[in-house]
N, C-alpha and C positions, 0 to 999 in steps of 0.2 A: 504494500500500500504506500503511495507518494504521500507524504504530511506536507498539507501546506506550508508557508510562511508564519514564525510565531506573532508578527505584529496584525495579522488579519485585515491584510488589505491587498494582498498579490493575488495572482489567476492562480489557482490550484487545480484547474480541471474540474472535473468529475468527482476525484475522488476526495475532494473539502480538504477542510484542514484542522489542525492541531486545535480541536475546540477547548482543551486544560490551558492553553495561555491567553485563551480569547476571553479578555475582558477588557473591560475600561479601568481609569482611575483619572479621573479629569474632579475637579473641585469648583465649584461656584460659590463664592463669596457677595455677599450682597448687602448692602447699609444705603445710610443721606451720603450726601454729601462733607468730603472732606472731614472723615470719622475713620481714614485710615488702610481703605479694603487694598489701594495699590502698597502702603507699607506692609503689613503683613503677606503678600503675596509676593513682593522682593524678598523679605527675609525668607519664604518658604526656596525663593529660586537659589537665593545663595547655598543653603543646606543642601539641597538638590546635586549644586554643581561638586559640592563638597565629597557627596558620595561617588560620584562620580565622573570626574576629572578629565573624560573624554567627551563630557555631554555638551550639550548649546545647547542656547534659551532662544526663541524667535520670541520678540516683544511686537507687539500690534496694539499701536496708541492710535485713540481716537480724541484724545482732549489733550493732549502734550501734557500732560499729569505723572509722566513716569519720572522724570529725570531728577526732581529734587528724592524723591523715598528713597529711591534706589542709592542716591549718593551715603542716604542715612544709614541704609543697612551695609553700606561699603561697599556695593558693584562697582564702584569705581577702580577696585583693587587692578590690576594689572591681569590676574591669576582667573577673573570672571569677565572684568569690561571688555577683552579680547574674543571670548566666547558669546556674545550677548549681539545676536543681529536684529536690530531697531528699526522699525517702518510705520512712518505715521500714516495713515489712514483718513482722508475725510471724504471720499465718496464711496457707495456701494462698490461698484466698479471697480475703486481701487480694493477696496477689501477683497471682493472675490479675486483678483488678479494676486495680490500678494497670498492669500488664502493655499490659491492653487500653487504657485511658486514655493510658497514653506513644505507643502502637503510633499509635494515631488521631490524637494530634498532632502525631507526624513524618512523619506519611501528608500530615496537611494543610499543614505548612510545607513539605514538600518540597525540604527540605535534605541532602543525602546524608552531608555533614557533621557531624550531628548526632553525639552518643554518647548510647549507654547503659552505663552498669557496674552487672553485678549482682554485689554481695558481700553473701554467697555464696552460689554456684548451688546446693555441694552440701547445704546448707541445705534447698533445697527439695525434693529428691530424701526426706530424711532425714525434712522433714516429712510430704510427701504420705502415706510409711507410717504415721504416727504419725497423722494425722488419720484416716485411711483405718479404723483399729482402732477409734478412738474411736467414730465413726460409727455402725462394724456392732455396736459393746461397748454403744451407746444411754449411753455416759459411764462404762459402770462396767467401765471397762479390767483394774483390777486382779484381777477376778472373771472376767471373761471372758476374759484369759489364762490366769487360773487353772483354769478348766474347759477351755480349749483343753487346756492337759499332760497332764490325765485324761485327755482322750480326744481326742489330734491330730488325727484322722478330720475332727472337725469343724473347727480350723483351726488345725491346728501351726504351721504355717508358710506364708508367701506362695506359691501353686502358681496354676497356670491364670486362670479367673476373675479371683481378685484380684490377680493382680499387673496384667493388664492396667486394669485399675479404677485404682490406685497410678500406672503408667505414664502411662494419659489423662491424670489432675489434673497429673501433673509435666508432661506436655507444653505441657500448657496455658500455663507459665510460661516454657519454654524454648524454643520452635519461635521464638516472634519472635527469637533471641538465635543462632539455627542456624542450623535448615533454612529459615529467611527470615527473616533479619534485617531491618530495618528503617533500619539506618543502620551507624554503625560501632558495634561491641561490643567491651566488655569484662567478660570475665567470671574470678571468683576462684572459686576450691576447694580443701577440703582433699587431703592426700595420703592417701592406706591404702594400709602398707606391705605387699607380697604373697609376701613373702621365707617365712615360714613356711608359708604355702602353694602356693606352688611346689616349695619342699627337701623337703617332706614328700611331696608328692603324686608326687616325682622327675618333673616336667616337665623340660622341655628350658630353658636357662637362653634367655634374652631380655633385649631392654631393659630392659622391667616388669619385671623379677625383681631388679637392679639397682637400680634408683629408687624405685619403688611406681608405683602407678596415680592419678589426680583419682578422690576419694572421690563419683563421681555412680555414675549408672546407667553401665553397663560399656560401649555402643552411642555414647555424646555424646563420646567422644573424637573421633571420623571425621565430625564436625561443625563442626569449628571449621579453619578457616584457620593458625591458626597457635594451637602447644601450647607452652609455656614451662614448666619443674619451676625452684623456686627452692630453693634450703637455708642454712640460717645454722648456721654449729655455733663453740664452741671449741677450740684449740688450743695449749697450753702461755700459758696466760690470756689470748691475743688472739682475738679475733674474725674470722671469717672469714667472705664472702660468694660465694656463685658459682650459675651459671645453667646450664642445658643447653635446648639448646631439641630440643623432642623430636620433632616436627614441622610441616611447615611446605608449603603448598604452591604456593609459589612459587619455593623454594630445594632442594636437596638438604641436610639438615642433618648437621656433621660429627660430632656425637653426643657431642661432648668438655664437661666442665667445663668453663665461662670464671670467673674471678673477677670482682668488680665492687665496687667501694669507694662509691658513692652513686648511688641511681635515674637520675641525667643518663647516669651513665658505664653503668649499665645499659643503658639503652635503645641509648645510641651504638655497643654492641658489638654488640646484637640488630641494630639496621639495617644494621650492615657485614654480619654474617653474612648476613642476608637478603639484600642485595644483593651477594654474593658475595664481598666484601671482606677480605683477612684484618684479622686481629685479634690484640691481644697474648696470646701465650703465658698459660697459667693457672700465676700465680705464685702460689698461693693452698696449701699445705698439704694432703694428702690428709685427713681428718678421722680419728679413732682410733677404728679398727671395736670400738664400745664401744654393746654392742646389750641393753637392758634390756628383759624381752617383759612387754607390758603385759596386765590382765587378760581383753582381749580376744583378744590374741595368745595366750595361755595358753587360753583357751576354741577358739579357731580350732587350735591344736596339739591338745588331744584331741581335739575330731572328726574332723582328716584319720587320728590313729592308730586311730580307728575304722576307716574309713573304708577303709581300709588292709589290716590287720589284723585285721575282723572275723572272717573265715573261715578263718584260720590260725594257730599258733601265732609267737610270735613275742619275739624278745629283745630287752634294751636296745638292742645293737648292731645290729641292725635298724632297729631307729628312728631309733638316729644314723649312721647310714651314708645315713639315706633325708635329713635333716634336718643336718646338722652336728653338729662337736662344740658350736658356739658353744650348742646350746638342750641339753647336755648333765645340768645343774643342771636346768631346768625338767622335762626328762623324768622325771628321777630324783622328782620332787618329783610329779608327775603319777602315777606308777605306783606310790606308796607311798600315795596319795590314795585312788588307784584299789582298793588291796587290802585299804586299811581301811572301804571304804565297798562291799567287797563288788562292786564291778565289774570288777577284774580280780584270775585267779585263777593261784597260782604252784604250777605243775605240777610243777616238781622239773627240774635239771639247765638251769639258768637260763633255762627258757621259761616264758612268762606267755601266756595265754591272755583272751579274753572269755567265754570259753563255761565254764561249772562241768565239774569233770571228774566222771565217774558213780564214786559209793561204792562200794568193796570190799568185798564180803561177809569177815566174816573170823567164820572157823567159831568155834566154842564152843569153849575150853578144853577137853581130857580130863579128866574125874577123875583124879587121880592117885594109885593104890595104891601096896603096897608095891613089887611089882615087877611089869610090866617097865616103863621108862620111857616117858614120856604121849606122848614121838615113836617111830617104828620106826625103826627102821638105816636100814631102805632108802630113807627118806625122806632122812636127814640126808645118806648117802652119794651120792643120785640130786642132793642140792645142793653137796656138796663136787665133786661131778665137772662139775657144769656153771660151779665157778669157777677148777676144778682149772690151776694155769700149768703143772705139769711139777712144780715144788716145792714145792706145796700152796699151799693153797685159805687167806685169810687170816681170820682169827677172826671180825674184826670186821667184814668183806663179807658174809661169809656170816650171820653172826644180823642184821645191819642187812637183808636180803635176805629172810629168813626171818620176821620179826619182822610183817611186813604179814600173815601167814597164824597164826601161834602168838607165845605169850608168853617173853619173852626169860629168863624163870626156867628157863623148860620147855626150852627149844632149849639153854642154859647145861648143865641136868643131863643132857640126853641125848649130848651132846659127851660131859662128860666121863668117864658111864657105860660111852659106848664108846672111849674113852681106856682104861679100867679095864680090857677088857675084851682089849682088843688090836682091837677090829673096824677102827678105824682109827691112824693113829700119826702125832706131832707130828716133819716132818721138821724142824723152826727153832722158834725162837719166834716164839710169835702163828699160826704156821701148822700144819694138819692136812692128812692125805691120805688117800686110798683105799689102802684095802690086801690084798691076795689071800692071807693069811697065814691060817692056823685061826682061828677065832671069838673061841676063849678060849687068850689066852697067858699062864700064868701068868708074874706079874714077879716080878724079886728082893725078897723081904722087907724087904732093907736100904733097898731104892729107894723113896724116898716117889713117891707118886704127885703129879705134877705138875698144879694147877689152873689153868685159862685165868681170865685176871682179866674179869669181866663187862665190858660193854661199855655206858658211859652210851648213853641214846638221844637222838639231834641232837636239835636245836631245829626242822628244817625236818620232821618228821611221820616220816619214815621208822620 
């Protein structure tokens, strides 16, 4: 029997090849910004070249971010910086062209030893959309997003076709770094926090709900051998660093925070854990859930309360029961946005809606003669009885009630005509009642006739 090649990328024929050396070991490290993921990735390259003194590092920068870390952890040495071939990166194009160039010659040295880092992957996920538009825009992006929002139809947003078009060009750069690596890999990415989109959408809480996710395509996590999140935050003005490694598949990972004071002691705790070993307790500070939603987070929170709440009515406390109180300020800020700009509408009785509510006809005024008054009794009476508690019906509910149908002049003089008249009678102040007594009772002379003081109209329409 021919046994293929041990790196699992040569033609072997028929009869395959050595499936006991066919595996990966590529690593994704992923954090914010400037927390560190290219320093600890030079320190792992130096160890690397340590063990193995015949290796090369292919470095693939996409943000010229590599050169000051590396100097930190010493690549500059003579014994590494001579091993270390550097290519910066800023178009698709060039990624996949340098991609395939690395690919072909660690195919041809045939070192299994070798490295590649790419910083950063999620770079190229973010490009390939971006060049992807320009392409189909013929360069005039700004125009042809512009016509896209007229009419989405044509291409609101990535759906079918294109995303698979997007997809291709990224794979293009990341299969050698996966789904067949090449040698050993390391690869960096940012984080995107998923916290607002989880609370809102009330999924079930998870890891990722916790952490955030490596800002690539949602599928490249289950690619990689081993996942690492890193974080830097402050605390009561010291500085804090710590790891989680989120998956891994050689070990069972304990899922816990570890702290880590410099890249050596990084990695030293990574390989205990990986090789099952415990590790010191995380003396490191929990960080102060002190959460600023950035304007992309504030864009991503109104869509899920679309998203949500398209089709129902719905209140503040809805949203933050669905979301926390922590995005309590930004909601409030979002649905006052929303009512000044006409996209959400306040229905009355703290519900907000997206949908316009349909106008109420409100009939014509009466002429008003001398007598009788522009409302009938039985109208005013047919609405004191449907507020009627037992003790009468209170002034100010009933013309605030009234008032969506007739004018608050008109409803004011027909009250108190039938006050005059006895039709109805004031058991309290401020309240009226129905009354089964004769039409017309005359009052004592000496008795002024008592007037209901009108009733300013809210500010909320009523």
């Amino acid at each position: 029997m021919v046994v293929g090649d041990t790196l699992g990328y040569g033609d072997s024929g028929i009869d395959g090849q050595d499936w006991t050396t066919d595996f990966s070991n590529n690593i994704l490290i992923y954090g914010g910004p400037k927390e560190g993921k290219t320093t600890v990735a030079a320190c792992r390259i130096r160890e690397m070249m340590d063990e193995d003194p015949k290796s090369i590092c292919y470095v693939i920068n996409t943000d010229k971010g590599f050169t000051k870390p590396a100097f930190y952890v010493g690549l500059n040495d003579p014994k590494y910086k001579d091993r270390i071939k550097y290519f910066y990166v800023n178009t698709i194009k060039r990624a996949i062209d340098v991609m395939t160039a690395v690919k072909e010659e660690v195919q041809e040295r045939g070192n299994p030893n070798d490295i590649v880092l790419f910083d950063l992957l999620s770079w190229s996920w973010d490009e390939a959309q971006k060049e992807f538009v320009n392409e189909i825009s013929g360069g005039e992006v700004v125009g042809f997003l512009a016509k896209a929002m007229k009419d989405p139809s044509t291409f609101g947003t990535f759906e079918g076709l294109q995303w698979s078009y997007v997809k291709k060009a990224e794979d293009m750069v990341s299969n050698s770094l996966t789904r067949n690596p090449i040698c050993r890999v390391i690869a960096l990415s940012r984080v995107k926090d998923v916290k607002v989109g989880y609370k809102i959408g009330k999924k079930k809480e998870d890891l990722w709900y916790n952490i955030g996710v490596p800002d690539t395509r949602k599928d490249i996590v289950h690619e990689f051998a081993t996942i690492i999140k890193i974080e830097k935050f402050s605390h009561d003005g010291e500085i804090y660093r710590r790891f989680m490694i989120v998956g891994d598949r050689d070990c069972d990972p304990d899922f816990q925070w570890h702290a880590y004071d410099t890249p050596t002691n990084f990695w030293e705790q990574v390989d205990a854990i990986r090789g099952g070993k415990p590790v010191e307790p995380n003396n490191a500070p929990e960080p102060k859930d002190v959460e600023e939603l950035t304007e992309d987070d504030k864009t991503e929170l109104v869509t899920c309360i679309k998203e949500s709440f398209s089709n129902s009515d719905f209140t503040i406390g809805d949203i933050l029961e669905a979301c926390g109180e922590d995005y309590a300020e930004a909601v409030h800020e979002i649905i006052d946005q929303g009512l000044k700009l006409g996209k959400v509408f306040d229905i009355g009785g703290g519900l907000y809606s997206f949908n316009a509510p349909k106008p109420k006809e409100k009939p014509k005024p009466r002429e008003v003669k001398d007598e009788p008054a522009p409302i009938s009794n039985s109208v005013v009476i047919g609405e004191i009885s449907k507020l009627d508690t037992g003790t009468g019906a209170n002034v100010e509910a009933l013309v605030k009630k009234m008032c969506q149908y007739y004018d608050k002049e008109d409803i004011m003089t027909a009250i108190n005509a039938m006050l005059d008249k006895g039709t109805i009678f004031e058991p309290s102040a401020g309240m009226v009642k129905n009354t089964h007594e004769p039409m017309y009772v005359e009052r004592k002379k000496e008795e002024p006739v008592k007037e209901v003081a009108p009733v300013e109209e809210d500010d909320d329409g009523w």
